[in-house]
Structures are given as C-alpha cells and as structure tokens.
C-alpha positions as a printed NumPy array, in Angstrom:
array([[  0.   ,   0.   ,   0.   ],
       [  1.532,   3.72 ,  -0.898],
       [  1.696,   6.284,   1.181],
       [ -1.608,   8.088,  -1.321],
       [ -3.677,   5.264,   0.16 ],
       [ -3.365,   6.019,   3.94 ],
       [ -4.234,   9.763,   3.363],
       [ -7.924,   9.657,   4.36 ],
       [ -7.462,   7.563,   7.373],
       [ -4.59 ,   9.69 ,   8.457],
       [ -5.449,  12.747,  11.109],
       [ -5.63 ,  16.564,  10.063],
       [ -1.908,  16.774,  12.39 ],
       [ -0.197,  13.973,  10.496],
       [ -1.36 ,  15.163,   6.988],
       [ -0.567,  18.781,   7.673],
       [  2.991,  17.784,   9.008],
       [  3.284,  15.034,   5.551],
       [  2.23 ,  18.495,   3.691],
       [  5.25 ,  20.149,   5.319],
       [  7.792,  17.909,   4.775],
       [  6.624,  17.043,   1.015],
       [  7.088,  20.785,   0.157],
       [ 10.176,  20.49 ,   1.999],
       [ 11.636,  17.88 ,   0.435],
       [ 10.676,  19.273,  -3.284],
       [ 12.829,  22.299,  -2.576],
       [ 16.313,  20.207,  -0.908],
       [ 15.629,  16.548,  -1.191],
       [ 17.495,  14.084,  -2.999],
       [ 16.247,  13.719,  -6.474],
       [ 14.356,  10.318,  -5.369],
       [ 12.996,  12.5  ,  -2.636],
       [ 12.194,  15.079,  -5.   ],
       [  9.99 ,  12.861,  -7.281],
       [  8.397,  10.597,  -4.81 ],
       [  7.085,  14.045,  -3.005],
       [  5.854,  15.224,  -6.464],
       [  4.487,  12.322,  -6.964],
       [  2.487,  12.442,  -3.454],
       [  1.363,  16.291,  -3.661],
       [ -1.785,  16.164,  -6.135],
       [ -3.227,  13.386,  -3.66 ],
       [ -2.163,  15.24 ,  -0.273],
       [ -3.511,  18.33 ,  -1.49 ],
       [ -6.634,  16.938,  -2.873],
       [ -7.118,  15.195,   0.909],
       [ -6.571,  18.905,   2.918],
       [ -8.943,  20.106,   0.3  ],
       [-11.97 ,  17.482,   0.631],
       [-11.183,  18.35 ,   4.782],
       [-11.311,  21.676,   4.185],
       [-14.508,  21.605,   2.846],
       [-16.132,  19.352,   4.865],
       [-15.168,  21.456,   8.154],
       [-16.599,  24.218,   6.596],
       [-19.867,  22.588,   5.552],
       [-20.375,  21.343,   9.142],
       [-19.562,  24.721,  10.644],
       [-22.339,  25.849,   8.454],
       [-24.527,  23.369,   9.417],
       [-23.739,  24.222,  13.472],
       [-24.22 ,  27.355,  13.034],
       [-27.665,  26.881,  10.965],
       [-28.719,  24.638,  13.912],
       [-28.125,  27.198,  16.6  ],
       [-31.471,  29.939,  17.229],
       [-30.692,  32.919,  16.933],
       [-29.475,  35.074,  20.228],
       [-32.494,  37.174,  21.492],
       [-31.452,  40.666,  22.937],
       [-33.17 ,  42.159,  25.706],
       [-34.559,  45.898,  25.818],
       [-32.63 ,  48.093,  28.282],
       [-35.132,  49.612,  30.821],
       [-35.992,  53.256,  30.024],
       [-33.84 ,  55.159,  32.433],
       [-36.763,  57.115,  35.128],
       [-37.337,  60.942,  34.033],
       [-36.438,  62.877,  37.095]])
C-alpha cells in the first residue's frame, strides 16, 4: 500500500505535518525525494482540500442549527 492510500485515514496533524515535509523535500531533497514528493502532492492536497470543505460545511450546518441570540430591551432610564 503507498503512502496516497493512507491519506484519508490519516489525522488533520499527520497530513498537515506530511504536507510540510513534502514541500520540503521538493525544494532540498534528494532527487528520489524530490519525485516521490511530487508524486504524493496532487493526492495530499486533494485530501486537505476534501477536509477543508467538509469542516466548513459542518460549521455551516452548526451554526444553521443554533437559534438565533435574542437581545433584551434596556429599561428606560426614570425621568427625574
């Protein structure tokens, strides 16, 4: 099994840090490095996107589900 494989059951921590050290390695790896983190990028970027998106449709979603805050009047202050 490659490393493209395990990207969906891998944690938002562990893919962001694999993002990291991919870019990393493109700029000073070895040239074996180099292509087998070229070869992984499409796929881990296509994986942070589909999270991405999905965080932001469930924040939607919570914040659709929540009522809306009521505000209270402020008393009228007593004429004197």
């Amino acid at each position: 099994m490659d490393l493209a494989a395990k990207l969906p059951d891998m944690t938002d921590s562990a893919l962001d840090t694999l993002n990291g050290n991919a870019s990393r390695l493109i700029q000073s790896g070895t040239t074996a490095q180099k292509k087998a983190a070229t070869a992984l990028m499409p796929a881990l970027e296509q994986e942070l996107a589909t999270r991405r998106l999905a965080k932001q449709a469930a924040k939607k979603a919570s914040d659709a589900a929540r009522p809306t805050p009521v505000r209270k009047r402020a008393k009228a202050k007593a004429a004197d």
